[in-house]
C-alpha positions in Angstrom: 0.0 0.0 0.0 1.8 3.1 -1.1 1.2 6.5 0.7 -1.0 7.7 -2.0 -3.2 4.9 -1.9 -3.2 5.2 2.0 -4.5 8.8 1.8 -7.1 8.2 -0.6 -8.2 5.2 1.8 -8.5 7.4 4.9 -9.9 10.1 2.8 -13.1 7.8 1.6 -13.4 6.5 5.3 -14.2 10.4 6.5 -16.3 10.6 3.4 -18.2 7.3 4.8 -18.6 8.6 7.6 -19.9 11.6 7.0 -22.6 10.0 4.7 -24.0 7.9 6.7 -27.2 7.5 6.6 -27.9 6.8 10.4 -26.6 9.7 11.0 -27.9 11.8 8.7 -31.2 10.2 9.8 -31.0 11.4 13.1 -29.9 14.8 11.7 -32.3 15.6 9.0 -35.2 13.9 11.4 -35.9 11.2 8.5 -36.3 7.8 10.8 -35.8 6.3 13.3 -35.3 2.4 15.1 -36.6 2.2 18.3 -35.8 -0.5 21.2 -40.0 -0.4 22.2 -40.6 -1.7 18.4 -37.7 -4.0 17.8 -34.6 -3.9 15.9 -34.6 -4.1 12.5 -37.5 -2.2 12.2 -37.9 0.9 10.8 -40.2 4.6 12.0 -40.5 7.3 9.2 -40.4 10.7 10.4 -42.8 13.1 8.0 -39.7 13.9 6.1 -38.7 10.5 5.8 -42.1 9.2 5.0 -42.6 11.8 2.3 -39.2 11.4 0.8 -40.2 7.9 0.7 -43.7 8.2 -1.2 -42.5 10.5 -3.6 -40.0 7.6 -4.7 -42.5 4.8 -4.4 -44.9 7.1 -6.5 -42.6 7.3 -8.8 -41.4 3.8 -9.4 -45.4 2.8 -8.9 -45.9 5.1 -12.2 -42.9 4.3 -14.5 -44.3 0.1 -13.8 -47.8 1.6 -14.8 -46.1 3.2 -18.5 -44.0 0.0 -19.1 -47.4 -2.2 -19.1 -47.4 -3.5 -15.5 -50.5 -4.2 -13.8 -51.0 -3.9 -9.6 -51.7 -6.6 -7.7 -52.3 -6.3 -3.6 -51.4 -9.8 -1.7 -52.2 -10.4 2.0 -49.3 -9.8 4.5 -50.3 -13.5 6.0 -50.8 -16.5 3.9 -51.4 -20.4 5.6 -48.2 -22.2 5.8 -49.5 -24.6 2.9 -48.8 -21.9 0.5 -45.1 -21.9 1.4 -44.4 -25.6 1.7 -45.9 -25.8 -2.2 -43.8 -22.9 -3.5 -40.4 -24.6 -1.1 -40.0 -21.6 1.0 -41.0 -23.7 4.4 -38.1 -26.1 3.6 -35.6 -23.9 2.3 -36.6 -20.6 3.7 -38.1 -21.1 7.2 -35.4 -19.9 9.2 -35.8 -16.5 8.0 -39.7 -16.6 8.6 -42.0 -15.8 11.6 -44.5 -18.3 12.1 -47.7 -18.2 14.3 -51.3 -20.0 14.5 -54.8 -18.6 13.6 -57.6 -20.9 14.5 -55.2 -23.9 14.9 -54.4 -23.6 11.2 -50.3 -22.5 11.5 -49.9 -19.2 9.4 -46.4 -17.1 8.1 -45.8 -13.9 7.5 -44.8 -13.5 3.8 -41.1 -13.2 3.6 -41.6 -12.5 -0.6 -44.4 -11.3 -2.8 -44.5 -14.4 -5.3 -47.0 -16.9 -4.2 -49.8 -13.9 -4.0 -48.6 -12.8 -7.7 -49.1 -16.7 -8.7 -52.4 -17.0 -7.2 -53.5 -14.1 -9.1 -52.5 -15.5 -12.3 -53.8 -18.9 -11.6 -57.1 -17.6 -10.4 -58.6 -17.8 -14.0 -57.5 -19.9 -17.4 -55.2 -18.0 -19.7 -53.7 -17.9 -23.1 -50.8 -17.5 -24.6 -52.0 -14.4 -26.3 -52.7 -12.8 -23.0 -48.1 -12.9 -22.2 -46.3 -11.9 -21.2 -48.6 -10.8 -18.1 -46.2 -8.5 -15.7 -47.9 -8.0 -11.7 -46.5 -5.3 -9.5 -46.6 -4.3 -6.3 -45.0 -2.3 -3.9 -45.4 -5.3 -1.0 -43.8 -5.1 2.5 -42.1 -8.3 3.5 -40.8 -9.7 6.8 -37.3 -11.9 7.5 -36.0 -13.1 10.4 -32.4 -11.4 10.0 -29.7 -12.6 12.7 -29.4 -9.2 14.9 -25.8 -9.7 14.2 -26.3 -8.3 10.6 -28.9 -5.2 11.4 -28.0 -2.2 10.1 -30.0 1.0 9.5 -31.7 0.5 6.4 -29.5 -1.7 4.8 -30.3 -4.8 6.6 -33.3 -4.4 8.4 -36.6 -7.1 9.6 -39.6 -5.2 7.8 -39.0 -3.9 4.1 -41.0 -2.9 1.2 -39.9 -3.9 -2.6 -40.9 -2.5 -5.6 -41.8 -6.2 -6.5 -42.8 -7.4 -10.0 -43.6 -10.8 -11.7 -43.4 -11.5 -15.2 -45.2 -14.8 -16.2 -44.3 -15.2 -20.3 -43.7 -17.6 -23.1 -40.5 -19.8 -23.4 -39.5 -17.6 -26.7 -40.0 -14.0 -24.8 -37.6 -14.8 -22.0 -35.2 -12.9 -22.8 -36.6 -9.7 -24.6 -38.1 -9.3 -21.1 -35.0 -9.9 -19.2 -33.8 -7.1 -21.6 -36.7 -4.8 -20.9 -36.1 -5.4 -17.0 -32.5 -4.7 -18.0 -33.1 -1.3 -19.4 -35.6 0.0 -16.6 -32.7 -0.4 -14.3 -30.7 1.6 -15.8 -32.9 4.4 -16.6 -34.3 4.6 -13.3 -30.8 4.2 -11.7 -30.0 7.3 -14.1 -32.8 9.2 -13.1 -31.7 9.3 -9.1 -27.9 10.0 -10.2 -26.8 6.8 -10.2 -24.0 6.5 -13.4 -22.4 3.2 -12.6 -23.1 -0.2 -11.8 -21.7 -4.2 -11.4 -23.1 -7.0 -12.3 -23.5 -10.3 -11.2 -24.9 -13.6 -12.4 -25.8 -15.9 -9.3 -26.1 -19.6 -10.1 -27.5 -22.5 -8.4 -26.9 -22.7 -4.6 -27.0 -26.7 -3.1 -30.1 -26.6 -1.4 -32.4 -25.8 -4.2 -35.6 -27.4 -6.0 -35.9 -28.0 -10.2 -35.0 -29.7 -12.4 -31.5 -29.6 -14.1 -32.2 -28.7 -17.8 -34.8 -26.5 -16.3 -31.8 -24.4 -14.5 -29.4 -24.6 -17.3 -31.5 -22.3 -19.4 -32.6 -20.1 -16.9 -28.9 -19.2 -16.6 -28.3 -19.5 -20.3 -31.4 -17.1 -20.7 -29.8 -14.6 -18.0 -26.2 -14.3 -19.5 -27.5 -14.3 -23.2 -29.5 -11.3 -22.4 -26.9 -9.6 -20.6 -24.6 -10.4 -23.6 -26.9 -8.7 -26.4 -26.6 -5.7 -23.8 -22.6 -6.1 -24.3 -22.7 -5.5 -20.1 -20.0 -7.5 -18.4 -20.5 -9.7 -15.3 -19.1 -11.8 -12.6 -19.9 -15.1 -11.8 -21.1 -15.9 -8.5 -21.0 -19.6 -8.0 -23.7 -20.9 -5.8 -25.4 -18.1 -4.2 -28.9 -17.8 -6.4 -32.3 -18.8 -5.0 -33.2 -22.1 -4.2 -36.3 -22.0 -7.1 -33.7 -19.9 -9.7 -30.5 -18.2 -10.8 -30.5 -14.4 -10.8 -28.8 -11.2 -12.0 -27.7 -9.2 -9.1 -27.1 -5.5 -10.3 -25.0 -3.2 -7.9 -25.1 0.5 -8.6 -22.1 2.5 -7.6 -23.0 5.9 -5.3 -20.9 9.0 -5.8 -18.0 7.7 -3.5 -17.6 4.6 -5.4 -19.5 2.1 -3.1 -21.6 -0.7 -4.7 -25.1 -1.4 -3.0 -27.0 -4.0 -3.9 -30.5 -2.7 -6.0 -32.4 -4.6 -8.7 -32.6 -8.5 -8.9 -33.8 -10.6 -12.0 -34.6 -14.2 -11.5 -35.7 -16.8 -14.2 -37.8 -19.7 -12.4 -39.0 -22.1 -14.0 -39.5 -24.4 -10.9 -42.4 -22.6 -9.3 -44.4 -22.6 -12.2 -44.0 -26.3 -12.3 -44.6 -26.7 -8.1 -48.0 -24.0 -8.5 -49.2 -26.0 -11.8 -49.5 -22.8 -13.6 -50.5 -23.3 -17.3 -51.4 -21.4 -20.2 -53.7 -22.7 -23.4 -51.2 -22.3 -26.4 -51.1 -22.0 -30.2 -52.2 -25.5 -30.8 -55.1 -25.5 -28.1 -52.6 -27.8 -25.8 -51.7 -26.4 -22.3 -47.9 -25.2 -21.5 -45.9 -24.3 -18.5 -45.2 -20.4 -18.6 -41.9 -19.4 -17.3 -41.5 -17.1 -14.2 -39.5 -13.6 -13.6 -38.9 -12.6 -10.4 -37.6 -8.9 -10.6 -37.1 -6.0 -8.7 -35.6 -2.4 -10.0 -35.0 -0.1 -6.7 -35.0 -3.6 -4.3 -35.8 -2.9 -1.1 -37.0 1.0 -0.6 -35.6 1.0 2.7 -32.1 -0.1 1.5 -32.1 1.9 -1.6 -33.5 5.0 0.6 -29.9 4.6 2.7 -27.9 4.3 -0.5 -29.5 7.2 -1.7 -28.9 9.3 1.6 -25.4 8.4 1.6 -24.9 9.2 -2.4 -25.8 12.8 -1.8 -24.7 13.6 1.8 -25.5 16.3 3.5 -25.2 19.2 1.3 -27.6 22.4 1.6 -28.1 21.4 -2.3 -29.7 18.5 -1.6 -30.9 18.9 2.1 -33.0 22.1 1.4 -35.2 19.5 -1.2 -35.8 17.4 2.2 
């Protein structure tokens, strides 16, 4: 490590420090996480909460323009929802579960088995996909207390959630459309740069093996015809899917984890989803999983530490 590169080091530490977003939480009254609620979970001040509406109204509207449709699921579901989408065997540890009139209930850690009710809940055909469902759902995980921190890692989060249910042959124009949102939205908040990642399958997962071999062939090949590089990251997509992780990079250079595309084509299979096709025969759709800001709470911290506190940027607070 040479002097030079020692400076600059220490120089982006006092930088760190003076974005961050606890602090600047406390400072500009924004939010707050308070021992009589529970850790991991997050207050919004007024400033906070409207700072926050204005950016979920205007993710809510750029889904409605790009041909999204809202959906509203239930923030508690019967466990036999998650033992048929896999979640109760390879996701219960991070769930909270409780009874209702002896029936044993969860509260949803993800969105998807709400999204795939909705689209099971009537027969459809293939001219009706690619069908695209959003919603802005709050979610709950059981994070080890170990790993809390602000809003970067918190219990109780809201994602700007979508799922894409489409043919086999519009895989990856999707993928490409999800692609391009990113990065204009990323652009719109002053975002310029970002990493990439492709996630593949982790050991405790569910599907098939041809099933996951084009999933990830679907994910790279789309990220190819963008011409945007990636990484590799052996083992560490979800158990039902590989993913694209896309990082952006804040105005000190930092990456933060935002948008997430998954291609599943197990949970179509586990749900029995189905769509009448050209011929008159049914077919499996495949599923996207895909979110552009991620969670709002961690891309709200991201965004506090990218502009700091400035009178520039404050004074729009």
């Amino acid at each position: 490590l040479t002097q030079d590169e020692l400076e600059t080091y220490l120089r982006q530490l006092e930088e760190a420090a003076k974005r961050d977003h606890r602090k600047l939480g406390r400072e500009l009254d924004l939010f707050s996480m308070q021992e009589l609620i529970g850790p991991g979970l997050v207050l919004y001040h007024p400033k906070g909460a409207m700072l926050r509406t204005l950016v979920e109204d205007f993710i809510r509207q750029e889904h409605l323009k790009r041909g999204y449709e809202l959906v509203i699921s239930p923030h508690i579901m019967r466990s036999d929802i998650w033992k048929t989408s896999g979640h109760y065997d390879y996701y219960r540890e991070n769930m909270y579960f409780f009874s209702i009139d002896e029936q044993e209930c969860a509260i949803k850690p993800m969105n998807c088995p709400g999204h795939i009710l909705v689209y099971r809940s009537s027969l459809r055909s293939y001219k009706e996909l690619p069908i695209r469902y959003f919603e802005l759902g709050t979610v709950y995980r059981h994070e080890k207390s170990g790993v809390l921190h602000g809003l970067l890692r918190v219990r109780g989060f809201t994602q700007d959630d979508a799922h894409i249910f489409c043919l086999p042959e519009q895989i990856e124009e999707e993928i490409i459309k999800v692609i391009d949102f990113v990065v204009e939205v990323l652009g719109v908040f002053g975002f310029s740069g970002f990493e990439v990642e492709v996630s593949t399958r982790p050991p405790k997962s569910i599907g098939r093996d041809e099933d996951w071999a084009r999933a990830e062939s679907a994910l790279k090949a789309a990220l190819q015809t963008k011409g945007i590089p990636f990484v590799i990251n052996e083992g560490e997509g979800a158990f039902y899917g590989p993913k694209i992780d896309i990082k952006l990079k804040d105005a000190i250079g930092r990456a933060w984890q935002c948008a997430t595309i998954q291609c599943d084509f197990a949970l179509p299979e586990r749900f029995a989803l189905k769509y009448i096709d050209r011929d008159g025969k049914e077919a499996r759709p495949i599923m996207l999983h895909r979110v552009i800001l991620g969670s709002i709470e961690r891309f709200l911290g991201a965004l506090i530490e990218h502009y700091g506190r400035s009178e520039e940027h404050t004074s729009e607070l």
